[in-house]
N, C-alpha and C positions, 0 to 999 in steps of 0.2 A: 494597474489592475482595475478592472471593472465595476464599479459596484452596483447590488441588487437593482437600483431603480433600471439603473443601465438597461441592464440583461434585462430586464419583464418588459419592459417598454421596447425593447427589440427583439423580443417574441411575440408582439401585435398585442401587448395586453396594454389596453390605456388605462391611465393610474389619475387621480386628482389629487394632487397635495391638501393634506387637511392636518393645519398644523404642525406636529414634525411627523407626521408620518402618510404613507400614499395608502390611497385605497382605489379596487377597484374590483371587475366583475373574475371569479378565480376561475382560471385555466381549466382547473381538474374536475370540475363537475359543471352542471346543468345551472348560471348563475343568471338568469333573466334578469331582473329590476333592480333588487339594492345589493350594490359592492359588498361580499362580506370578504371579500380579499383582502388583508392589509400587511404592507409592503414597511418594515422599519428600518431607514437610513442608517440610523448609530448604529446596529446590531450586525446590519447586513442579512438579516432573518425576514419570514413572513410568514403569516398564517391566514386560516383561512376558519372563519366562524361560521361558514356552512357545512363545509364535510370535513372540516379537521387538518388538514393536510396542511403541515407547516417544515421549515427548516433553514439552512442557510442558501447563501449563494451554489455553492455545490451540489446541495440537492435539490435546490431547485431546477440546474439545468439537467443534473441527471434524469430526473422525474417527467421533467415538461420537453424533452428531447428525447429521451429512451436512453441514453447515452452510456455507457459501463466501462468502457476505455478511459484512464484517467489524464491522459495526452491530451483526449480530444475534448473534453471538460473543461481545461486548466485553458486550452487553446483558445475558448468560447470566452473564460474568464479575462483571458490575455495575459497570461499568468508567465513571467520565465523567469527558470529558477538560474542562477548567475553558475558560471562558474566554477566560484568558490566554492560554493554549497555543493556544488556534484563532486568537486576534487574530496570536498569532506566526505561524503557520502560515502565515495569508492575506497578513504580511507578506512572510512570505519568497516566495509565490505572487507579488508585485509583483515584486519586487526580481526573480527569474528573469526573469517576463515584460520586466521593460526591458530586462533582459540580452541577450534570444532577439531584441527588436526591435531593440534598438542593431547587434545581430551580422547580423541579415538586413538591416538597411538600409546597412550597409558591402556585404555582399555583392553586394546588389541596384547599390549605386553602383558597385562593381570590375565586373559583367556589363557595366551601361551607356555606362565609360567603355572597354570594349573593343570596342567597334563604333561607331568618330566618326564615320561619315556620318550615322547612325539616332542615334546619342545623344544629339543638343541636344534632339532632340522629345522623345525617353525625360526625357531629364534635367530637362525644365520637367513634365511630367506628376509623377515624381519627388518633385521638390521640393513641389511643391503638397500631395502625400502626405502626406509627412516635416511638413509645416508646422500640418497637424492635430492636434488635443492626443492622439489617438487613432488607433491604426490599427487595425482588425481581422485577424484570419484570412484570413479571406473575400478582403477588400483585396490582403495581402500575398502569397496565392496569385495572385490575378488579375493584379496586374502580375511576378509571377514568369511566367506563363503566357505574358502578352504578350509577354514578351523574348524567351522562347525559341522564341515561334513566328515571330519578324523575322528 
């Protein structure tokens, strides 16, 4: 991973080490003569004492590139996430979605069993649902929709 002096110094901004930290003229506004840019190592942050404009590495390239895609950010950073970390991720993408369906298929069952003349029909369509290894989206809205237009 890149760090801040990196990145400012390869967006054409020259920096002078002064101490532990860089300074130099800021990107973001009109800086003629004295640096009020200052760029800190340890933090990975910068700020700027003429119009304020401060942050991390991230938002700095966002800011000083336009940037809003977060691929192409992390790209600039050199940033890659391993494997692991995506296998975790799309675990934990499982583990929500059973959550989101366990929680709407109680719901869906509390709408159903409050209307007993229409609910034995509701409640076998229902079950047939619920009995699929799978439900979709798509599904879960449509017999949302049903119910509330009975």
């Amino acid at each position: 991973m890149k760090t801040i002096v990196e990145i400012v110094e390869e967006a054409g901004i020259s920096l002078k080490k002064m101490g532990s930290i860089y300074q130099g003229l800021c990107p973001f506004h009109e800086d003629l003569k004295t640096p009020s840019f200052t760029v800190y190592p340890k933090t990975n942050s910068y700020y700027c004492f003429g119009c304020g404009s401060n942050g991390n590495l991230y938002i700095f390239i966002k800011e000083y590139y336009g940037l809003t895609d977060k691929n192409e950010i992390y790209k600039k950073i050199e940033v890659e996430v391993s494997e692991e970390i995506k296998e975790s991720i799309n675990e934990k993408k499982e583990d929500y979605k059973h959550i989101l369906l366990l929680t709407g298929s109680q719901f869906l069952f509390n709408l159903l069993n409050q209307n007993k003349e229409k609910g034995f029909l509701k409640m076998k369509q229902f079950d047939k649902l619920m009995n699929k290894k799978e439900i979709t989206l798509i599904e879960f809205q449509s017999i949302l929709t049903k119910i509330r237009s009975a």
